[in-house]
LUMLUMLUM-919106 format. One record per residue: x, y, z of N, C-alpha, C in turn; residue in one letter. Coordinates in steps of 0.05 Angstrom, whole numbers, padded with zeros to 5 digits, always signed. Layout:
% residues N
XYZXYZXYZA ...
//
This chain:
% residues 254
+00135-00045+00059+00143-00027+00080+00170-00015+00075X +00179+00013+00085+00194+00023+00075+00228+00021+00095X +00250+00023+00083+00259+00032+00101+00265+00032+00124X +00276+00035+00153+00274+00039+00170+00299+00062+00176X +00319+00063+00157+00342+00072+00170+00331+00115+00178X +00341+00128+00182+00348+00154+00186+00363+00174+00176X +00360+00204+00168+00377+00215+00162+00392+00218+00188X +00423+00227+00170+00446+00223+00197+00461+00244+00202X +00445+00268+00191+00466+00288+00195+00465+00304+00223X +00489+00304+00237+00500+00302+00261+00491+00315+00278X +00473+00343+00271+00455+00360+00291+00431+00340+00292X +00425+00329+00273+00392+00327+00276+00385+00286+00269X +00404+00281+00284+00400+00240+00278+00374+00239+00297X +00357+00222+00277+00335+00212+00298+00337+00193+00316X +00329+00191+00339+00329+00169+00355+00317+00146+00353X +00322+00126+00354+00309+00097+00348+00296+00082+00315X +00312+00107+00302+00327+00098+00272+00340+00093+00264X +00361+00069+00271+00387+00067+00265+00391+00065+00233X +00409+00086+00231+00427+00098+00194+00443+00061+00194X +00437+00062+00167+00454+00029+00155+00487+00049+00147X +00501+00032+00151+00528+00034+00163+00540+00009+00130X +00560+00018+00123+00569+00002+00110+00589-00020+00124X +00597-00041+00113+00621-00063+00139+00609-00083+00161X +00569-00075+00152+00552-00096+00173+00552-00127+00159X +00563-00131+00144+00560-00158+00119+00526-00157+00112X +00520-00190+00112+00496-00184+00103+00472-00176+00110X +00472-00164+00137+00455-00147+00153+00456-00110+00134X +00470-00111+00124+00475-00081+00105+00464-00082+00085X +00476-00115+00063+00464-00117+00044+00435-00121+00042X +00418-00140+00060+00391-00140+00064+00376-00117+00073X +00388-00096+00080+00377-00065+00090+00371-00064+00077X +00396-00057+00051+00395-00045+00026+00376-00053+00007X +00375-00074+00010+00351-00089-00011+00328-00085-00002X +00323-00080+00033+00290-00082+00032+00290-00046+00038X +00311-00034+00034+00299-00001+00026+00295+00001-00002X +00313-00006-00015+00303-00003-00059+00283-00022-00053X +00276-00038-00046+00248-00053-00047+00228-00035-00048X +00228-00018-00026+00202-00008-00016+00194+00013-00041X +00210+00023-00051+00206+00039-00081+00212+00026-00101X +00219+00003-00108+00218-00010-00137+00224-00046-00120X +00208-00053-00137+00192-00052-00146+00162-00040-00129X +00165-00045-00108+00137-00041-00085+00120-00010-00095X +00140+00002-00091+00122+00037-00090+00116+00035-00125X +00137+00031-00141+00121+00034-00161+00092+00017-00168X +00089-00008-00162+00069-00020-00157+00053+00001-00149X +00061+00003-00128+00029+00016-00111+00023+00047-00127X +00039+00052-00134+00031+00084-00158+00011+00065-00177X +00018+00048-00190+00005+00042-00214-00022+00029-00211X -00019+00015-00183-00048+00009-00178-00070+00033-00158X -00061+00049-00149-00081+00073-00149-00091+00089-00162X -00063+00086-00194-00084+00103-00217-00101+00086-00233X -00098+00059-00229-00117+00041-00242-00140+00038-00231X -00139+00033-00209-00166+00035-00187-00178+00065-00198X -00161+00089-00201-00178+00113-00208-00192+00117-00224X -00190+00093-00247-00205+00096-00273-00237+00087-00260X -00246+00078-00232-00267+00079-00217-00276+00098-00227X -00271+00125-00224-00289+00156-00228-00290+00158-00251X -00290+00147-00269-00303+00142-00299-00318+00124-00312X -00325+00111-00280-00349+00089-00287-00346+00058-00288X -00363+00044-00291-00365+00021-00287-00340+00002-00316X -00345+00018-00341-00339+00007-00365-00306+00015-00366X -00303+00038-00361-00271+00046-00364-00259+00029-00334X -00271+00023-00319-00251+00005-00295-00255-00031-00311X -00268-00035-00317-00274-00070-00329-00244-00064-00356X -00246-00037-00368-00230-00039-00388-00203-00039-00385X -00198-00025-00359-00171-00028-00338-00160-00055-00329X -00174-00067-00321-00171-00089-00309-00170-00113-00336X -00190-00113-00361-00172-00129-00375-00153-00125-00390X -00137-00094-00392-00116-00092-00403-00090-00108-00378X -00091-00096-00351-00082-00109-00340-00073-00140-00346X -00095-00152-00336-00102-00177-00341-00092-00197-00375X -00091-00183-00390-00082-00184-00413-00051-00185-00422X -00034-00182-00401-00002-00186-00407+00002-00212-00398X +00026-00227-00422+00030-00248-00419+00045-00250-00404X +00042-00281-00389+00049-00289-00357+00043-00271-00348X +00025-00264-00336+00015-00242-00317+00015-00252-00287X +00011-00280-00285+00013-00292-00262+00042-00289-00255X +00070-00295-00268+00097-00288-00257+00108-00265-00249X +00095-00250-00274+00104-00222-00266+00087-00213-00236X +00066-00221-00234+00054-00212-00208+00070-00226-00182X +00081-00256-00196+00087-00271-00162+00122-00248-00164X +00130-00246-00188+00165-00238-00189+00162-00216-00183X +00145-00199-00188+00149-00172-00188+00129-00155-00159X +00107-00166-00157+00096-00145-00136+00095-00178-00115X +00084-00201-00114+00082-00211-00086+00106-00223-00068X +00126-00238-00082+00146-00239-00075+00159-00221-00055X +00162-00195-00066+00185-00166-00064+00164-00158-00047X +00141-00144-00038+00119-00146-00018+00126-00165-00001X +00126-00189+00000+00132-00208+00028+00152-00205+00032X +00176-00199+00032+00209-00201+00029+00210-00168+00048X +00195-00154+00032+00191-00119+00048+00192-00127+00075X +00161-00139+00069+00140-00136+00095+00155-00152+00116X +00168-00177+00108+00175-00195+00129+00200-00185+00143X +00223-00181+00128+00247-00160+00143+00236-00133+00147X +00214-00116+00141+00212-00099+00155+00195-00108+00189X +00186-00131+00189+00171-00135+00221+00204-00149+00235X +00217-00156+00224+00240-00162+00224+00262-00132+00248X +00262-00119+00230+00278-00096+00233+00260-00088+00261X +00237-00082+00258+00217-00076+00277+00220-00089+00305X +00224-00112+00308+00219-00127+00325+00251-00119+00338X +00275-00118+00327+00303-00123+00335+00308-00088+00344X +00284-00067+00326+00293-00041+00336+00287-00034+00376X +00298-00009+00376+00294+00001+00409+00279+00026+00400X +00252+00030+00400+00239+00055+00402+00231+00066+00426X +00234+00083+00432+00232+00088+00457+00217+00119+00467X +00190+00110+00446+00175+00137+00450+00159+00155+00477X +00158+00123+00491+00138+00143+00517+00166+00148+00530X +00188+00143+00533+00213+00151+00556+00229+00177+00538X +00222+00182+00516+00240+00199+00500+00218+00205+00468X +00208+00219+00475+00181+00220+00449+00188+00242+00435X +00217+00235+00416+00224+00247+00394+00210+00248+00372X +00220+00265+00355+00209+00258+00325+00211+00237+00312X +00239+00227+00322+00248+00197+00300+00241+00174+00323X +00228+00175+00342+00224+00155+00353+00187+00148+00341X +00179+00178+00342+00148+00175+00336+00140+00158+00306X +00163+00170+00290+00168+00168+00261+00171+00136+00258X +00191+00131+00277+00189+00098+00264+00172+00088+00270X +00158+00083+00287+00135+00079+00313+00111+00083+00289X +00106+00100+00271+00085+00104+00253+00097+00089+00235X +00112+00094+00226+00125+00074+00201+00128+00047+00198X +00131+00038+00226+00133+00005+00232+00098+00002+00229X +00074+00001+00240+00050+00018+00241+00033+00008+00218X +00037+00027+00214+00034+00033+00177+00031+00011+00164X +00052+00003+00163+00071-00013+00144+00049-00039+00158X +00050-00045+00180+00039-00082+00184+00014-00077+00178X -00006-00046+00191-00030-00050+00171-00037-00057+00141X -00025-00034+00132-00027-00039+00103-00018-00067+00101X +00002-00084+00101+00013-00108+00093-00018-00125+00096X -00031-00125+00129-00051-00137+00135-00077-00140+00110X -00077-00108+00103-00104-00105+00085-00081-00118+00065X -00067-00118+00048-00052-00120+00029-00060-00155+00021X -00057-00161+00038-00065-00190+00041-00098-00205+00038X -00109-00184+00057-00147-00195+00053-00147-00179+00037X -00142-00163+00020-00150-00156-00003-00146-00172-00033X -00126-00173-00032-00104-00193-00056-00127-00226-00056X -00135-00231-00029-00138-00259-00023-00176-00257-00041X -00186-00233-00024-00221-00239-00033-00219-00226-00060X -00204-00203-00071-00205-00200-00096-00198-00216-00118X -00170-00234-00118-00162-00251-00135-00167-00279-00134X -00172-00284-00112-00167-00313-00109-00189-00329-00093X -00213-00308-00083-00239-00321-00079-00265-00309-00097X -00288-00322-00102-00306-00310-00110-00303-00315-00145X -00311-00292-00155-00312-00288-00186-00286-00282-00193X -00268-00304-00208-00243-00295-00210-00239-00257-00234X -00235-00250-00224-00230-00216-00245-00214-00217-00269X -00201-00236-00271-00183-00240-00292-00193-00245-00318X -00212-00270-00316-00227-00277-00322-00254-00261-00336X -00263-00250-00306-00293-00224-00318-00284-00207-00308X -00268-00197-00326-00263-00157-00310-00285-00154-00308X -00314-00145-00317-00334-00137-00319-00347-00142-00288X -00338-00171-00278-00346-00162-00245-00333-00154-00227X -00312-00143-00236-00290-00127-00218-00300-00098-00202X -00319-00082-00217-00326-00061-00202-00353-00066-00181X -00367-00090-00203-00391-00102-00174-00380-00116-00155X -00351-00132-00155-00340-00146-00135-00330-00126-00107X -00317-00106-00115-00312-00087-00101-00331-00075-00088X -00350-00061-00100-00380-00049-00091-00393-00066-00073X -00383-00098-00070-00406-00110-00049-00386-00118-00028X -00363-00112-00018-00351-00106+00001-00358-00082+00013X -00356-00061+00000-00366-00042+00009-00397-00037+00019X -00406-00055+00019-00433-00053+00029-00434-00070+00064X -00404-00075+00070-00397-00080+00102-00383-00061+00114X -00395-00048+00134-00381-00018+00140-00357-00031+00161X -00350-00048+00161-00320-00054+00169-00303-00061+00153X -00303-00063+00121-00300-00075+00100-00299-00051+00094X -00317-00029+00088-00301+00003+00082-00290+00011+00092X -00284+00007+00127-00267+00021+00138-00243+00022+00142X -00240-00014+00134-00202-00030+00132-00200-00014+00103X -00216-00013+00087-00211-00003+00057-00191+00024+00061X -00208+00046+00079-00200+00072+00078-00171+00073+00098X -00177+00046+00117-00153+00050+00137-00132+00047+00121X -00123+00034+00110-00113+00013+00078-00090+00035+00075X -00108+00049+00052-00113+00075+00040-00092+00092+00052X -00099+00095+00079-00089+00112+00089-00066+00103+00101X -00059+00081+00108-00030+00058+00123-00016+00061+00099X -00020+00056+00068+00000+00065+00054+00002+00074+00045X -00009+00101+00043-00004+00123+00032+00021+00140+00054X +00015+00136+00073+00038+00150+00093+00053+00134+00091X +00052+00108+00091+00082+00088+00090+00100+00096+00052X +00081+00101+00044+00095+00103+00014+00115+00136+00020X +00097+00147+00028+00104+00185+00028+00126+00187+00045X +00134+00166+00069+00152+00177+00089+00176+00152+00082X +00175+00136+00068+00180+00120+00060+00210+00136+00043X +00191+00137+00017+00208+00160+00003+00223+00176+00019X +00220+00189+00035+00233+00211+00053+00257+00198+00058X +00254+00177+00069+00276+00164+00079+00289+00148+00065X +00285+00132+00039+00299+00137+00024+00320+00151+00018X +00308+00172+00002+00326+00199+00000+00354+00203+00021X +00344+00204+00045+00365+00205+00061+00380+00195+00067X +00375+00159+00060+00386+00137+00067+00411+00131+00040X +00400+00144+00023+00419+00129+00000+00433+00163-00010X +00427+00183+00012+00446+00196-00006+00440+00222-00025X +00411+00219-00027+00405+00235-00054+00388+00262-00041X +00386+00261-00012+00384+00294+00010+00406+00294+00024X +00419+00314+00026+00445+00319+00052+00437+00341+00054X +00433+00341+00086+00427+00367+00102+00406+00371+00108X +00398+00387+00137+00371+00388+00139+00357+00400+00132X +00371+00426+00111+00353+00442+00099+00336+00424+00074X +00351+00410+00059+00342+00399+00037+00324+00375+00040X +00338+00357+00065+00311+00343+00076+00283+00353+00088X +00290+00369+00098+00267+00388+00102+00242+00403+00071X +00260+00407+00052+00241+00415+00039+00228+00394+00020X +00257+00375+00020+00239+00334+00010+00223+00339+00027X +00221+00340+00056+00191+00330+00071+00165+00341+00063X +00168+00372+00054+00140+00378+00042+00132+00363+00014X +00153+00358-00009+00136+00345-00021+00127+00315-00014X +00147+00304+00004+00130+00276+00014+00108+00275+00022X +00104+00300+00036+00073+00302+00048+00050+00305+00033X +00065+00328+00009+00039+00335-00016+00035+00304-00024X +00056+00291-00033+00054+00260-00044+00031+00242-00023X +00041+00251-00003+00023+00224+00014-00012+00234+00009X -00014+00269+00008-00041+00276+00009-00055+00267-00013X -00031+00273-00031-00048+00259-00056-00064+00236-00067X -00041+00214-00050-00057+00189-00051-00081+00187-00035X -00072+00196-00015-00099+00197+00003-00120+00204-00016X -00122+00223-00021-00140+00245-00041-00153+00226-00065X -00132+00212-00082-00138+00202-00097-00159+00167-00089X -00155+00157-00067-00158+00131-00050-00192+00147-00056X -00192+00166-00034-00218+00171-00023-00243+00175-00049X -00228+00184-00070-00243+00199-00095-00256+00175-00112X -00240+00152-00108-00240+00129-00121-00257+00110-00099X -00253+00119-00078-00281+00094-00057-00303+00112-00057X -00310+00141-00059-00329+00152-00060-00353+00148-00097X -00331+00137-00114-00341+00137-00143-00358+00103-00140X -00342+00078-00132-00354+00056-00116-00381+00063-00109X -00389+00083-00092-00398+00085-00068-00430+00103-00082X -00418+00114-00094-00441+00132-00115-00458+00122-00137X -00440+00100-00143-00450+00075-00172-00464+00057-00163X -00492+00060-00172-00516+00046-00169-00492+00011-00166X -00506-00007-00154-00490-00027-00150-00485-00051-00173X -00471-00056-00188-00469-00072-00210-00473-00105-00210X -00476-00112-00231-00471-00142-00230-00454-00143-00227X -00440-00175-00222-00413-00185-00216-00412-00205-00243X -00421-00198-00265-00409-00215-00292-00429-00241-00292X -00413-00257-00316-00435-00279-00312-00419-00307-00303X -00425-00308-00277-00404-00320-00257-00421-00358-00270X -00437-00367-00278-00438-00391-00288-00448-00399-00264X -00460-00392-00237-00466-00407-00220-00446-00399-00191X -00421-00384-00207-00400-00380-00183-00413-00350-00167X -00409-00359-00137-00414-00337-00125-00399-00328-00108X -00399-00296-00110-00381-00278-00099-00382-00289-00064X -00346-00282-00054-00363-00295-00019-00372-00272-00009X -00382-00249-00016-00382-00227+00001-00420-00223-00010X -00426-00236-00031-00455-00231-00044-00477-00235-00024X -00470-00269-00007-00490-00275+00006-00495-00264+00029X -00488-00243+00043-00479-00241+00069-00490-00205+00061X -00498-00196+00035-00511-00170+00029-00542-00172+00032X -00556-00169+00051-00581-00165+00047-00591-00131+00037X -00620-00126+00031-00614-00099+00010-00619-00074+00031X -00630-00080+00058-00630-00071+00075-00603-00057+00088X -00586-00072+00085-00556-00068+00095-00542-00052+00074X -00544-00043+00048-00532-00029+00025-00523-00002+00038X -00499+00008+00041-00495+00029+00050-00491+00044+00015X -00522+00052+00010-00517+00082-00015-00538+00097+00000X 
//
């Protein structure tokens, strides 16, 4: 989750975004860390796993071949706990953090920066939510993927065959793709690198092109799932997917 602070320039401060202030001790320094969080390591994460997921729209063989290059760097387990789950919980937990101690105050004063955080706080605990049942039935129940990339695109495909299980997918999708896009925005403002509202203003269109994109790209990549006759899930030895038994062929949404 990104962020919380505001741009601060003196015509246009949002309401119920409080700007990090230097001289707070370590209430400043922990800002600071869970805003570069939310773009490094976090956002880059999440760039690199939407274009990996994209190799979906090239089929069953180019996503199995994604996933064991992935899967193929040594200590891959540290770099995953050091680098994306760690810095993810540390986000997510001082951002419900920040959330809980902020004053939004949208139905008495339904500004832009009140609405803004209000989506952004939002956002941010959905996605974390899916972030979590996803991480959990993809990696760590069922056919491990590490193991058989090869059932990585049928493991996925038989979630999707629960239309509440596509719909947290697309909600997902869509919780961080706006938390990434407005995210950035605020960034920018927060550390310095927009002054003024002209220039924040024209960062906000490309945040938005950014956020469409992911969207764009999310949807193109659950619709390629969605189109692909349904795969095996590898040769699990007897192990079964938890999402397999609970597919009857009646229920297949193609």
């Amino acid at each position: 989750m990104a962020t919380t602070a505001s741009p601060t320039a003196p015509v246009s401060t949002h309401e119920g975004v409080p700007p990090l202030r230097a001289g707070q001790g370590h209430s400043f320094l922990l800002r600071k860390l869970h805003s570069l969080s939310g773009i490094i390591p976090v956002g880059a994460f999440l760039v690199e796993h939407f274009v990996s997921n994209a190799f979906a729209t090239r089929g069953p063989g180019a996503y199995a071949k994604q996933v064991e290059l992935l899967s193929s760097f040594p200590f891959v387990f540290y770099l995953e706990l050091f680098g994306i789950w760690l810095p993810i919980l540390y986000h997510a937990l001082y951002g419900f953090y920040i959330w809980f101690r902020g004053e939004s105050n949208v139905t008495d004063y339904p500004w832009a920066g009140n609405w803004m955080f209000t989506l952004q706080r939002w956002t941010g605990a959905i996605a974390f939510c899916y972030i979590v049942w996803h991480t959990w039935h993809l990696r760590f129940s069922g056919v491990h993927i590490l193991t058989h990339p090869d059932a990585a695109f049928g493991k996925v495909q038989l979630e999707f065959q629960h239309t509440w299980a596509l719909a947290f997918y697309a909600l997902g999708i869509f919780c961080a793709s706006w938390h990434f896009a407005y995210g950035l925005w605020l960034f920018a403002a927060k550390w310095g690198i927009t002054t003024g509202d002209a220039a924040r203003r024209r960062f906000g269109y490309v945040c938005f092109a950014i956020g469409l994109l992911f969207i764009t790209v999310g949807a193109l990549t659950m619709r390629s799932f969605l189109n692909t006759p349904l795969q095996p899930i590898g040769p699990q030895s007897g192990v079964h997917d938890s999402f397999a038994g609970a597919v009857a062929p009646g229920n297949r949404l193609r």
